[in-house]
ZADORO-471597 format. One line per 5 residues: their letters; for each residue x, y, z of N, C-alpha, C, CB. Coordinates in pm, 1 decimal, decimal comma, padded with zeros to 6 digits, always signed. Each point is the difference from the previous one (the first is absolute). Glycine has a CB too. Layout:
REM ZADORO-471597
a) X:Y:Z:X:Y:Z:X:Y:Z:X:Y:Z; ...
***
This chain:
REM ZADORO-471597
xxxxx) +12048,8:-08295,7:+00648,6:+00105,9:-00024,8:-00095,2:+00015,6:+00118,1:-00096,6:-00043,2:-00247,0:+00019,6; -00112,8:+00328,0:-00071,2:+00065,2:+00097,6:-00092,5:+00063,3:+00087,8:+00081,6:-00154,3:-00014,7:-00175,7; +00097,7:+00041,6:+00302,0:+00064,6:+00136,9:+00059,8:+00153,8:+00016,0:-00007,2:-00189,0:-00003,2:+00161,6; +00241,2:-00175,6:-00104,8:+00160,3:-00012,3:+00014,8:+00065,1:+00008,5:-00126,8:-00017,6:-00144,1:+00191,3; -00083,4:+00147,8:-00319,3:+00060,4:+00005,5:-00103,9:+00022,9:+00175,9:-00054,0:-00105,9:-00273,1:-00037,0
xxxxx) -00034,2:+00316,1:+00079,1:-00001,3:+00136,6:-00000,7:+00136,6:+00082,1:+00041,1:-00244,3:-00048,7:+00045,8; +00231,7:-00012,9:+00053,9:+00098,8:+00119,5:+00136,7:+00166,3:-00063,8:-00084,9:-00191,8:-00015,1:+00361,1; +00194,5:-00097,3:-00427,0:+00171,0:-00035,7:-00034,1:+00010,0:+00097,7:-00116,9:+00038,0:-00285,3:+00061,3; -00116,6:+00275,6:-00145,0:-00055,9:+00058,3:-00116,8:+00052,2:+00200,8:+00039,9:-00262,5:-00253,7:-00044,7; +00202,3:+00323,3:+00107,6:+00064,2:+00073,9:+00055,8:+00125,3:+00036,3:+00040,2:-00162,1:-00039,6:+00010,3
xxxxx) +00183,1:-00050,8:+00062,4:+00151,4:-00004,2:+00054,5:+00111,9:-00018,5:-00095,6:-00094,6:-00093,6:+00191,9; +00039,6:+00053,2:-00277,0:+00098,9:+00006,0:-00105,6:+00031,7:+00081,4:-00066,2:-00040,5:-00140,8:-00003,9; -00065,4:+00242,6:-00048,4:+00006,8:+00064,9:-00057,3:+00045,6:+00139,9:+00089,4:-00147,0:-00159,9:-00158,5; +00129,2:+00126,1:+00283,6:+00028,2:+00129,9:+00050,0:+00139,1:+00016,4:+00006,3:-00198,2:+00009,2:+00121,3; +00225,1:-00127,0:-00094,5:+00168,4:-00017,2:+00014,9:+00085,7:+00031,7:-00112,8:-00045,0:-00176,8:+00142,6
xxxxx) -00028,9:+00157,9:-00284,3:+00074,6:+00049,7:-00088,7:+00003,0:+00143,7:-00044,2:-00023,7:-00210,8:-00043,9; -00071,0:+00259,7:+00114,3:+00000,3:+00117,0:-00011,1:+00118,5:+00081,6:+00149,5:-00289,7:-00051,3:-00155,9; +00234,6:-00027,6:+00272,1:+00114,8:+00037,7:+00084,3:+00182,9:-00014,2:-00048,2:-00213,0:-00078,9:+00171,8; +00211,5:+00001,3:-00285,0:+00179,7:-00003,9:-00052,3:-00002,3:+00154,0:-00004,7:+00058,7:-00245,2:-00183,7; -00126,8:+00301,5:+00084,0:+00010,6:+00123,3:-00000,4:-00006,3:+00065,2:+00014,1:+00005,5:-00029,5:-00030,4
xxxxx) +00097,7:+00104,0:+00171,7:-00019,1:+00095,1:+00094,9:+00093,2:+00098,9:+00028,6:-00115,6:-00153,1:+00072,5; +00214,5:+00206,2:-00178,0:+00103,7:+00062,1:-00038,1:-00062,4:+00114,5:-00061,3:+00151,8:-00192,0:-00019,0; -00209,1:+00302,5:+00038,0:+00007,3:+00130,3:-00071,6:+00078,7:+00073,1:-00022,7:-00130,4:-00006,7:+00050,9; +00184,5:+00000,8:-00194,2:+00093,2:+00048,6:-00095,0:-00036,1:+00135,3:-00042,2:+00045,5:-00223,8:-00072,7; -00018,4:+00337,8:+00104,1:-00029,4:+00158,4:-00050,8:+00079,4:-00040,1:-00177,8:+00036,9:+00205,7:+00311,6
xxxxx) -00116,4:-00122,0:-00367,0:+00071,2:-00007,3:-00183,3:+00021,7:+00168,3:-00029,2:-00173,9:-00252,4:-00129,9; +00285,1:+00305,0:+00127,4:+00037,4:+00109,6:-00032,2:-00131,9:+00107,8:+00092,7:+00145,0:-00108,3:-00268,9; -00204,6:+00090,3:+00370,0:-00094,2:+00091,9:+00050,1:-00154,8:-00004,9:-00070,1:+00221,1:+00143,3:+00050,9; -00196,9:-00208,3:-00152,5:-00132,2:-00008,8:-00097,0:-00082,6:-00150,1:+00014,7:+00137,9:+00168,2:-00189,3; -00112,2:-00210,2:+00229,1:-00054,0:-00187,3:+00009,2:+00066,9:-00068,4:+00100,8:-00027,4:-00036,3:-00244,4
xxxxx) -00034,2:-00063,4:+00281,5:+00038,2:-00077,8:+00090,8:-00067,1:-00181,4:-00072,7:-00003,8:+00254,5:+00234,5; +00117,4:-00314,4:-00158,9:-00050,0:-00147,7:-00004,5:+00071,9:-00090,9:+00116,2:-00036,8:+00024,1:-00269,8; -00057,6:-00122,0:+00263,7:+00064,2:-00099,4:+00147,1:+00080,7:-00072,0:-00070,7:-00190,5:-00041,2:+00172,7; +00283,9:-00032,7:-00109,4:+00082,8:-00118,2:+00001,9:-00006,7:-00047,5:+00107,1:+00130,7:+00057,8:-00136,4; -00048,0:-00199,8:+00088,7:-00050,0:-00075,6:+00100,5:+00133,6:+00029,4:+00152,6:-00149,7:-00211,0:-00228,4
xxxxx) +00286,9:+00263,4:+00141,5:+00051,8:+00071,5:+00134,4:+00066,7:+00120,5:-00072,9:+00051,4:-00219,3:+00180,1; +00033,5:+00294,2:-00109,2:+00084,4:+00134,4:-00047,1:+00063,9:-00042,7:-00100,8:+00040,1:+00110,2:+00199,6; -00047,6:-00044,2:-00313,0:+00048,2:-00092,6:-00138,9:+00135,6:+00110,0:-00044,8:-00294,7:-00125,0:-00113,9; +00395,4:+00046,0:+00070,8:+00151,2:+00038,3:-00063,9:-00059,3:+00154,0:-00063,0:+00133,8:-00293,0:-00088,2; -00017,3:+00365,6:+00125,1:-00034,7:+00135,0:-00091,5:+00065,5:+00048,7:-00041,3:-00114,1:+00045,0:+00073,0
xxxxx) +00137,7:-00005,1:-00260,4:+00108,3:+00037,0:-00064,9:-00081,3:+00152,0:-00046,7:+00139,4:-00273,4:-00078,4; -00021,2:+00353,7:+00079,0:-00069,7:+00170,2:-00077,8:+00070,2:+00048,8:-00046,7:-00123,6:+00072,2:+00117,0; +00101,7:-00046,9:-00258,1:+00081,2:+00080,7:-00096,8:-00085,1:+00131,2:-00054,9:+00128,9:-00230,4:-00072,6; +00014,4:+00311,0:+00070,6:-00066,4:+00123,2:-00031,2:+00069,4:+00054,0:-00136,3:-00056,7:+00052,2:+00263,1; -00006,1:-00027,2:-00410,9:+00085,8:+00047,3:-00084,5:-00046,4:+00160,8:-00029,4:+00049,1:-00258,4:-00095,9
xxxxx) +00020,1:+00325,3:+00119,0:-00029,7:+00139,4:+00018,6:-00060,5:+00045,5:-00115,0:+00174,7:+00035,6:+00146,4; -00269,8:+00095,3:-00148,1:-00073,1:+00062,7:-00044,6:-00096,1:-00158,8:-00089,4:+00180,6:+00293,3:+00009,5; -00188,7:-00360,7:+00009,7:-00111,1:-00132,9:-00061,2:-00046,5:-00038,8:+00113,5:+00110,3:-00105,8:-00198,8; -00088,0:+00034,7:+00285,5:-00117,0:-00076,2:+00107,9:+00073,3:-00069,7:+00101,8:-00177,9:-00051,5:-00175,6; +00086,0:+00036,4:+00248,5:+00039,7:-00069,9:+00099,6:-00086,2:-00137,4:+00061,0:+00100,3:+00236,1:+00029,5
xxxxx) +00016,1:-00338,3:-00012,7:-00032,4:-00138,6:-00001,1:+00009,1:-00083,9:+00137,5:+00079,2:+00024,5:-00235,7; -00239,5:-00111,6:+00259,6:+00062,5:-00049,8:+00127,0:-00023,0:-00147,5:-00043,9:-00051,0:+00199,9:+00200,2; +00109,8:-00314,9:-00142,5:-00018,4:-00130,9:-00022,8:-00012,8:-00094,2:+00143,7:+00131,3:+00053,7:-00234,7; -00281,7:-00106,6:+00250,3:+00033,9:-00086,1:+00096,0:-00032,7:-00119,0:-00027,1:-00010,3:+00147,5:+00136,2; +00059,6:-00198,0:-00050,5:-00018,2:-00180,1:-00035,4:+00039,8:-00090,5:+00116,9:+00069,8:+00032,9:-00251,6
xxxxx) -00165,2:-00134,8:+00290,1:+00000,1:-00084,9:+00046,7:-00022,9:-00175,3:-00052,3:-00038,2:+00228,0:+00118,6; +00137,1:-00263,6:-00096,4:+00015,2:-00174,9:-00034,3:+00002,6:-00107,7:+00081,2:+00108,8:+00074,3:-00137,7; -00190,3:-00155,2:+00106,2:-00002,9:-00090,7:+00122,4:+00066,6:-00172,7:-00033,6:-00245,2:+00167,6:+00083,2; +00305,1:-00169,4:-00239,4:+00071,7:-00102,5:-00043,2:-00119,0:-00048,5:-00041,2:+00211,6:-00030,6:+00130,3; -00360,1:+00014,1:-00153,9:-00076,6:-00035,8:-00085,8:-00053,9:+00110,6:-00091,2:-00034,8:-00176,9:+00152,4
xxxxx) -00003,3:+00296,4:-00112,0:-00041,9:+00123,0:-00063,6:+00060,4:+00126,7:+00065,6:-00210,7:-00119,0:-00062,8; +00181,7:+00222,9:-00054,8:+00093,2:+00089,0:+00061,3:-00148,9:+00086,3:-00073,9:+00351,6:-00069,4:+00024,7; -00325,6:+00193,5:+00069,4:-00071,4:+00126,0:+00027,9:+00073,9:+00099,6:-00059,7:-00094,4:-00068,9:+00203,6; +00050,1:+00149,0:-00281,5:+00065,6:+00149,3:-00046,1:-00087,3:+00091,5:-00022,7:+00166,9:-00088,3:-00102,0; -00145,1:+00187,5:+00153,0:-00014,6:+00156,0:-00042,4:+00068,4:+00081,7:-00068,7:-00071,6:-00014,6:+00150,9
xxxxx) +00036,8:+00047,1:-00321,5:+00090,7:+00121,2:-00017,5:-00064,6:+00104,9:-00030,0:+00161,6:-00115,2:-00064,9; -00092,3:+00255,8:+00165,7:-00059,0:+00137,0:-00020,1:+00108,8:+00061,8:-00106,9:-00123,1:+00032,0:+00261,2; +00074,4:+00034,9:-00344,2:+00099,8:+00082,2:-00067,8:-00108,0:+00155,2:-00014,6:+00168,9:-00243,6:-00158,1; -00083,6:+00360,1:+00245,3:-00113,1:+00117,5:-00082,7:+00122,6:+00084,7:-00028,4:-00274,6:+00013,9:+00136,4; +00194,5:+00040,0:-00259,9:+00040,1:+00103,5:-00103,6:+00034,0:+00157,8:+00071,6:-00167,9:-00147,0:-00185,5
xxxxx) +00255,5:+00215,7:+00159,8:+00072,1:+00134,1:+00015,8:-00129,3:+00094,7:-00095,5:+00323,4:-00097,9:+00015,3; -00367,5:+00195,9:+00079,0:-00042,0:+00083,7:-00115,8:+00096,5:+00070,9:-00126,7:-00158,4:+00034,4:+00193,9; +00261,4:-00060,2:-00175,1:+00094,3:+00020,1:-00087,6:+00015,0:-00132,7:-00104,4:+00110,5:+00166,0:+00185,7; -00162,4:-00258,6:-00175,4:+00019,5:-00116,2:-00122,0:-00114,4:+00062,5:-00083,3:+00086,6:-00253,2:+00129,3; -00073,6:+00252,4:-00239,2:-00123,4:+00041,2:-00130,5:-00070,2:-00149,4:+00006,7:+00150,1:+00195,4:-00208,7
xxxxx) -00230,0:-00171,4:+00318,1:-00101,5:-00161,0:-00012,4:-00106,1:+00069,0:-00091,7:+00014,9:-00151,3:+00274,5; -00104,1:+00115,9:-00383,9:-00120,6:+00042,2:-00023,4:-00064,6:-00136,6:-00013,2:+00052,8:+00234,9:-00104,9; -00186,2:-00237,1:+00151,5:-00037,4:-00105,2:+00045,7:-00161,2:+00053,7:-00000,9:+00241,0:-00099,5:+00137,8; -00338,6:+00100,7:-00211,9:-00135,0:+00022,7:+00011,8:-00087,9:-00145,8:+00065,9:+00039,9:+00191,7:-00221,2; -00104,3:-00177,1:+00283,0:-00120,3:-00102,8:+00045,6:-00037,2:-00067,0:-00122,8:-00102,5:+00140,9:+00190,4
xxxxx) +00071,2:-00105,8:-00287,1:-00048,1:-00087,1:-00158,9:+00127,7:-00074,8:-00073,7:-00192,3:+00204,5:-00062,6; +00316,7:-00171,0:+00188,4:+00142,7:-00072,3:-00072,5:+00041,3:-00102,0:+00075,1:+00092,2:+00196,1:-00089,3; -00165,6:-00205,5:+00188,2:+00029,9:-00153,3:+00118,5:-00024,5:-00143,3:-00071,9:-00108,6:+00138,2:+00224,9; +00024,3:-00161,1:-00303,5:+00040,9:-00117,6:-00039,1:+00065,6:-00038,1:-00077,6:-00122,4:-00011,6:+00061,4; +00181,3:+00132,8:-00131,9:+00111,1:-00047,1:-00116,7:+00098,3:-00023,2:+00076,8:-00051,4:+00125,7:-00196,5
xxxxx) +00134,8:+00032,0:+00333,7:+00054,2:-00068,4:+00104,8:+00056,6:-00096,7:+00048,1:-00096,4:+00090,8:-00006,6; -00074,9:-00155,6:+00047,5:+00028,3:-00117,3:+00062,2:+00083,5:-00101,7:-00066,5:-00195,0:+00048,7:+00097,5; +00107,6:-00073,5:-00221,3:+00076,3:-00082,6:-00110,7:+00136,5:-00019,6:-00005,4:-00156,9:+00069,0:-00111,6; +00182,5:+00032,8:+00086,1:+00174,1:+00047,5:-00040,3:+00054,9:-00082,7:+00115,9:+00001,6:+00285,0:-00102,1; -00088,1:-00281,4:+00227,0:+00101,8:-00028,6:+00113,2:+00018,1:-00144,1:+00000,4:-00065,0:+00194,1:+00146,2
xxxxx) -00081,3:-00236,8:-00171,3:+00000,1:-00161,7:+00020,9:+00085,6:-00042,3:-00100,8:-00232,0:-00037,1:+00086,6; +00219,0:+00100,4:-00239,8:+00097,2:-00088,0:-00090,2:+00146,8:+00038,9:+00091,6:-00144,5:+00019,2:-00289,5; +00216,1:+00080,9:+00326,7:+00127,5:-00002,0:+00027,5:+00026,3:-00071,4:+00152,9:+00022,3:+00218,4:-00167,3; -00119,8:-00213,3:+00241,1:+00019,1:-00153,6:+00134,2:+00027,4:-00104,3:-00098,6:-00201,3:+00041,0:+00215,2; +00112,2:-00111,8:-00287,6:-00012,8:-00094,4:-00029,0:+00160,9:-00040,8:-00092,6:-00299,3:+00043,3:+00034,7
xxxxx) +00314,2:+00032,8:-00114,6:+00096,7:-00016,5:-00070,9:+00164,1:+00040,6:+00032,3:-00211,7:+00014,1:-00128,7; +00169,8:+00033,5:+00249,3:+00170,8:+00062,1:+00048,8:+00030,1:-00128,2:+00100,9:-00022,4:+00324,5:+00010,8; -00071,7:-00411,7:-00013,6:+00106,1:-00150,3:+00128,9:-00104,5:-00096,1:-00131,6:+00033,9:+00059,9:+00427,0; -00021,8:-00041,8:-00596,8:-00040,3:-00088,1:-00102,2:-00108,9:-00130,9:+00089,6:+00268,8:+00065,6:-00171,1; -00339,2:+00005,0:+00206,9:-00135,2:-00067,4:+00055,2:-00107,4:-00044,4:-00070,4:+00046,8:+00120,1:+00147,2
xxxxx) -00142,5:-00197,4:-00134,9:-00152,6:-00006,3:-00064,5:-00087,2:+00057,8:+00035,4:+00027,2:-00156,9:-00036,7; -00106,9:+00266,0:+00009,9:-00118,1:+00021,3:+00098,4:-00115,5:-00116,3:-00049,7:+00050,3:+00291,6:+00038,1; -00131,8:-00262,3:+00091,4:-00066,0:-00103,2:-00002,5:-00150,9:+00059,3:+00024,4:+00208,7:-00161,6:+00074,6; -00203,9:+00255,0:-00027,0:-00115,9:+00110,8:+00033,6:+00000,4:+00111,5:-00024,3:-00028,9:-00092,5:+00132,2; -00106,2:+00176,4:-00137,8:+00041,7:+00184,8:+00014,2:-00157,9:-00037,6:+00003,6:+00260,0:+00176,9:-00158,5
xxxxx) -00290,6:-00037,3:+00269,6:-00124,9:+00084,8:-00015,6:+00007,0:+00112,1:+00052,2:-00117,8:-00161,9:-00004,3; +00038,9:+00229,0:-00063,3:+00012,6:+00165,5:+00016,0:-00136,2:+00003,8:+00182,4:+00041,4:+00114,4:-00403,6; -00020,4:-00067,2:+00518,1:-00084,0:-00004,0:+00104,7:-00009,7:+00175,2:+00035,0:+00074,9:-00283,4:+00091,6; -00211,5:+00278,2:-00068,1:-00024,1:+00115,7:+00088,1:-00033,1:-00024,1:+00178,7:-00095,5:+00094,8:-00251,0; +00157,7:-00062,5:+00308,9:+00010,8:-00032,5:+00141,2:-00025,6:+00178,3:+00053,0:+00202,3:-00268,9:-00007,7
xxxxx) -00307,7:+00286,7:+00098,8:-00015,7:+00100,8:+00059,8:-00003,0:+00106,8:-00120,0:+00103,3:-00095,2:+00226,8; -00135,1:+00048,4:-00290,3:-00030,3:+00128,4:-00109,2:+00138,3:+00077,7:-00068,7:-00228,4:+00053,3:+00160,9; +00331,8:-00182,2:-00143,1:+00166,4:+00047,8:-00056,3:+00020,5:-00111,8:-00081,3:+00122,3:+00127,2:+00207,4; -00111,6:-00076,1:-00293,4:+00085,3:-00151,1:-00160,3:+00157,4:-00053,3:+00047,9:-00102,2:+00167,1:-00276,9; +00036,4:-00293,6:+00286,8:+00158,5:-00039,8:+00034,7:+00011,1:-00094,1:-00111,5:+00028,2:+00017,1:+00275,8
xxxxx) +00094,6:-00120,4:-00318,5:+00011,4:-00096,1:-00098,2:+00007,9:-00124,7:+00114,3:+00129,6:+00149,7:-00228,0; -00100,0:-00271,8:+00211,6:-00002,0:-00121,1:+00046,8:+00034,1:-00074,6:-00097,8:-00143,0:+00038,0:+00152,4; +00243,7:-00114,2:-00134,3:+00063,9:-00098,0:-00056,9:+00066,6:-00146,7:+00045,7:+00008,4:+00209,4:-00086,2; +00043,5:-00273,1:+00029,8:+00120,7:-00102,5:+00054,6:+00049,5:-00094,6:-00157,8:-00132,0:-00039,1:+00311,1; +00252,1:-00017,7:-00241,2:+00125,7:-00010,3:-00129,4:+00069,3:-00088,5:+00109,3:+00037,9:+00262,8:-00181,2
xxxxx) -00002,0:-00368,9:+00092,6:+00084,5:-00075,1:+00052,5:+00095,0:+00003,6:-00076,1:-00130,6:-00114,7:+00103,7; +00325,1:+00125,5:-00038,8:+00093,6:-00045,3:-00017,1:+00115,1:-00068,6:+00097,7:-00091,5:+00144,8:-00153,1; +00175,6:-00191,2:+00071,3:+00082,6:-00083,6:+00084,5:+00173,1:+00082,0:+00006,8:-00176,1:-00255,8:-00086,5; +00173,4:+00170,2:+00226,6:+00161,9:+00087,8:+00057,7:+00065,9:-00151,5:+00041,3:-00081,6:+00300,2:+00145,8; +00185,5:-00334,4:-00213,5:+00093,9:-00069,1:+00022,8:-00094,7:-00154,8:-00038,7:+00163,0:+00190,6:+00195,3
xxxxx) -00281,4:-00182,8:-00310,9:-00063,0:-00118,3:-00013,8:-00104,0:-00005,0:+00093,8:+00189,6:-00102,3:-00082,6; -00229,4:+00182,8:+00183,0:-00075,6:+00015,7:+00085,1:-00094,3:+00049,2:-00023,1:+00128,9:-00010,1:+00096,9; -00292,7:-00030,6:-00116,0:-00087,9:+00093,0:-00039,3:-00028,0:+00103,4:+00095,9:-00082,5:-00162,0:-00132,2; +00049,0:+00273,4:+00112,3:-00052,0:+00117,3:+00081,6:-00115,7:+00048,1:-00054,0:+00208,5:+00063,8:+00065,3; -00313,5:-00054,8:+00055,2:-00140,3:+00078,0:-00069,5:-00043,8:+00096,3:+00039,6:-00069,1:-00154,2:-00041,6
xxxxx) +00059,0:+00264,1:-00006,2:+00003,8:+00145,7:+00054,7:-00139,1:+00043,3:-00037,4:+00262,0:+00059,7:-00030,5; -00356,1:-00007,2:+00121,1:-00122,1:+00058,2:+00014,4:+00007,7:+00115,4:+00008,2:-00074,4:-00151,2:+00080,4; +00072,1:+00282,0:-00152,8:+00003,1:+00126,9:+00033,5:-00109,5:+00062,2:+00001,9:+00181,3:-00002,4:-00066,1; -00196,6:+00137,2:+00124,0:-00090,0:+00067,9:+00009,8:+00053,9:+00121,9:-00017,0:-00120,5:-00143,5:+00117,0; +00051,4:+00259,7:-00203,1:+00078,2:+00114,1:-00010,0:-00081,6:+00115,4:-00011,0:+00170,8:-00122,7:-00095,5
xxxxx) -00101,2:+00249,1:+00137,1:-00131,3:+00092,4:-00023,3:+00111,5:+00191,0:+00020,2:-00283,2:-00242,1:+00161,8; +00218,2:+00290,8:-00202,2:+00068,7:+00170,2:-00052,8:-00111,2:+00018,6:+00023,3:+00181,5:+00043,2:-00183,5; -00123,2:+00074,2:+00272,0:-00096,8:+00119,1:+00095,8:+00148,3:+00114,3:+00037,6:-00245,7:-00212,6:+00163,9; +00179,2:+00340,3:-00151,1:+00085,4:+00110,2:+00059,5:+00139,6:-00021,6:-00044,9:-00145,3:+00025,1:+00203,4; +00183,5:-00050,3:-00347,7:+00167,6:-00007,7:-00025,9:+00072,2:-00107,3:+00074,7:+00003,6:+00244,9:-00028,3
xxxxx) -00104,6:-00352,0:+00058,4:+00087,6:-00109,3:+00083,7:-00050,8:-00123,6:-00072,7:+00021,4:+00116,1:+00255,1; +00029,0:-00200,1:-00302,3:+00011,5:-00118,3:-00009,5:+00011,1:-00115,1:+00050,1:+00030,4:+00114,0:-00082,5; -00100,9:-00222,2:+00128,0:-00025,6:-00107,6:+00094,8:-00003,7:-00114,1:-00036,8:-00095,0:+00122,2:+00095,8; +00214,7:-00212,8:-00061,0:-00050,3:-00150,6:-00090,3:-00018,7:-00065,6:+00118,2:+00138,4:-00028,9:-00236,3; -00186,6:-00086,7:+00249,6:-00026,3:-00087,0:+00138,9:+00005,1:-00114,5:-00074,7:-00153,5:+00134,2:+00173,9
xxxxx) +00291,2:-00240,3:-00089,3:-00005,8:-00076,0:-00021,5:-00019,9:-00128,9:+00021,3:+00052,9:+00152,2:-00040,6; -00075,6:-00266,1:+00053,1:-00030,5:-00153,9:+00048,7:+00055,9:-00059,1:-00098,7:-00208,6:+00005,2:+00119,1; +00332,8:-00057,7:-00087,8:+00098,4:-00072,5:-00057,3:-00038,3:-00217,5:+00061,9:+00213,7:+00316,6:+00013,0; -00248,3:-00379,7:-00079,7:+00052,0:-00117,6:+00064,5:+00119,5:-00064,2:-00035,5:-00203,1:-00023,6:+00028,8; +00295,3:-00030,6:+00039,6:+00140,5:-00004,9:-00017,3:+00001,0:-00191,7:-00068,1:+00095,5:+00237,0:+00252,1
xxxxx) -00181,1:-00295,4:-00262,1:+00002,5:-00151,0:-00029,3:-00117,2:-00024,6:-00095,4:+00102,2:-00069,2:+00233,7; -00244,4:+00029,5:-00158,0:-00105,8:-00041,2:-00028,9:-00154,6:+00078,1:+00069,0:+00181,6:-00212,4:-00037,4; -00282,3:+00202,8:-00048,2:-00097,0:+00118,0:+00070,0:-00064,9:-00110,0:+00086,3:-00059,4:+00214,2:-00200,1; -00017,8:-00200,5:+00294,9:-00091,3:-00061,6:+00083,6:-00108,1:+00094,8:+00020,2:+00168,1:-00139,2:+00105,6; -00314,2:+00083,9:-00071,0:-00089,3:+00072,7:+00085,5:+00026,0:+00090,0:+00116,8:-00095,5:-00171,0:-00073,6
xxxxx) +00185,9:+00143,8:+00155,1:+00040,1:+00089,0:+00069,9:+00069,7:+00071,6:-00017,6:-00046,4:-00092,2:+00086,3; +00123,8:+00113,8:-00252,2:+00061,6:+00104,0:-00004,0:-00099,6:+00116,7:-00078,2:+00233,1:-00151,0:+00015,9; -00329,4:+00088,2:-00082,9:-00088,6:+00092,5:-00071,7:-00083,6:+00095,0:+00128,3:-00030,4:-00195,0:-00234,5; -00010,8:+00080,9:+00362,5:-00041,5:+00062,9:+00118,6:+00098,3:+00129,7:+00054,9:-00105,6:-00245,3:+00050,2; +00269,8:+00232,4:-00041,3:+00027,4:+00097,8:+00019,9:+00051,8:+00113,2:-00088,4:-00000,9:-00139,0:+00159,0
xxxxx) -00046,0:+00083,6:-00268,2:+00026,3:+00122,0:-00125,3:-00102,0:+00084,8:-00007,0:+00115,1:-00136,9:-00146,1; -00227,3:+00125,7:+00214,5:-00107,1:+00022,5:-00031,5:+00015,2:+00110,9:+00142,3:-00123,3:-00244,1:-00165,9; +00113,3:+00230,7:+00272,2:+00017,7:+00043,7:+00124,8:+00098,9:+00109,0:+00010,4:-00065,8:-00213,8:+00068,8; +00173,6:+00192,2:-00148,2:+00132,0:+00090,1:-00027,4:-00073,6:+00095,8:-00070,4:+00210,0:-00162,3:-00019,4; -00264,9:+00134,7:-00142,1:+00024,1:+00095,6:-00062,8:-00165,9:+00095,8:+00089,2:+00184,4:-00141,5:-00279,0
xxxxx) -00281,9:+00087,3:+00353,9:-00097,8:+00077,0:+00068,3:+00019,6:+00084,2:+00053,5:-00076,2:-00124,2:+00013,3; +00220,6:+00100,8:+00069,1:+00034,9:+00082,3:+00096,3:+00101,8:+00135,7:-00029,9:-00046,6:-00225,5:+00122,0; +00022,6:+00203,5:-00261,2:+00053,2:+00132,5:-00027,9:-00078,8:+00120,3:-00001,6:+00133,2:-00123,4:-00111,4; -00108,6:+00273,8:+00137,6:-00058,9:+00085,5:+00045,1:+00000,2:+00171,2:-00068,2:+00045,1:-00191,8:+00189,5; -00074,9:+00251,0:-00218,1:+00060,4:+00133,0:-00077,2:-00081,6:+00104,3:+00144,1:+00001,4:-00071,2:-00365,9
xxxxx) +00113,5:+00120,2:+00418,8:-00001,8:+00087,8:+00131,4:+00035,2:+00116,5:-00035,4:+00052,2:-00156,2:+00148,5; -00058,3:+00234,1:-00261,3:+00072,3:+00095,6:-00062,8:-00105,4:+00129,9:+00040,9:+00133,2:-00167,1:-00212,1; -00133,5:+00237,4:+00365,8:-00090,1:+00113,1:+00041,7:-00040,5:+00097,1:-00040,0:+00061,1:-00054,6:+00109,6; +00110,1:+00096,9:-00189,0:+00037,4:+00128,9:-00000,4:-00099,1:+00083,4:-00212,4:+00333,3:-00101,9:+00234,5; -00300,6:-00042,3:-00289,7:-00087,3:+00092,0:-00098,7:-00107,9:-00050,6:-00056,1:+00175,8:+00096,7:-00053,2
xxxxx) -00224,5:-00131,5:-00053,9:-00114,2:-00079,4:-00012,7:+00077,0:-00115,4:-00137,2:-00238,5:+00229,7:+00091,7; +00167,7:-00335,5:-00043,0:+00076,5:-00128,2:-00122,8:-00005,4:+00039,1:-00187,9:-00116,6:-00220,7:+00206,3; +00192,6:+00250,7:-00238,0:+00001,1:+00032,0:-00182,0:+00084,3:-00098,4:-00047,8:-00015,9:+00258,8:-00013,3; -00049,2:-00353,0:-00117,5:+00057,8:-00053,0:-00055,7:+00056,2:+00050,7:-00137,3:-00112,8:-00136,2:+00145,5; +00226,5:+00238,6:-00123,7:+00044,0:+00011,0:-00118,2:+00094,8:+00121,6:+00051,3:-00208,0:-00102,7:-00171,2
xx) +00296,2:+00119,9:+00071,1:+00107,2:+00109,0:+00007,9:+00046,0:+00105,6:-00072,8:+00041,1:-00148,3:+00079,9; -00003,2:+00266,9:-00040,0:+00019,0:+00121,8:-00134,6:+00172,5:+00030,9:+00063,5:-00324,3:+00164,0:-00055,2
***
């Protein structure tokens, strides 16, 4: 009996990890799975940066990626000892540009890179929405990752919020990872 419990126990989990089997390239610098080829919008505003957006929705949660990197021509200055003020700035203006609550923040070191982590709930049309982000600045690029639930949270959506935001990746060969900008 434990084994059959073992082996379901598995299977489950493998399977939720099998949803996500979509490798998404992010501007050449990162990668992350989805669970299929996700919508792709790209804007480019000259001499400032360049923006990619993907997203996948499945009518209970929706998946997003946003890349935005900086023009060496934008006057970014940005020191490593200025990331968490940064960050800040960013979470208050998510939070407050769709008049949200946050409900979380922590500052994380993952692989030896400072990222922020958050979530904020607001509502669209009376509808609550709960948005889990993850964010992180490296090499003049900017990264938010998102896990949106479109109703109500469940265990299985924390299971695949969790799986999503894992499977994100920084593939960036060509120089070495710097958090900060001149």
């Amino acid at each position: 009996m434990r084994l059959i419990i073992c082996f379901l126990s598995v299977l489950i989990l493998s399977s939720a990890k099998a949803q996500f089997s979509y490798r998404q390239i992010i501007q050449g610098k990162a990668e992350i799975l989805f669970t299929r080829k996700p919508q792709h919008q790209f804007i480019e505003k000259r001499h400032t940066f360049l923006q990619d957006i993907y997203k996948v929705t499945n009518g209970i949660v929706e998946y997003q990626v946003d890349s935005k990197t900086y023009s060496p021509e934008e006057k970014l200055k940005l020191d490593a000892g200025d990331l968490p003020s940064f960050y800040s700035k960013y979470v208050k203006k998510s939070v407050s540009k769709v008049k949200g609550k946050l409900n979380a923040k922590a500052e994380l070191e993952i692989k030896g890179l400072k990222w922020i982590e958050f979530d904020f709930t607001y509502k669209v049309n009376d509808v609550p929405r709960h948005v889990y982000r993850r964010a992180i600045f490296f090499n003049r690029t900017f990264i938010a990752i998102d896990f949106i639930t479109l109703n109500s949270t469940t265990l299985q959506d924390a299971d695949s919020r969790n799986t999503f935001f894992e499977g994100f990746e920084i593939t960036d060969e060509e120089a070495a990872v710097i958090q900060s900008a001149e």
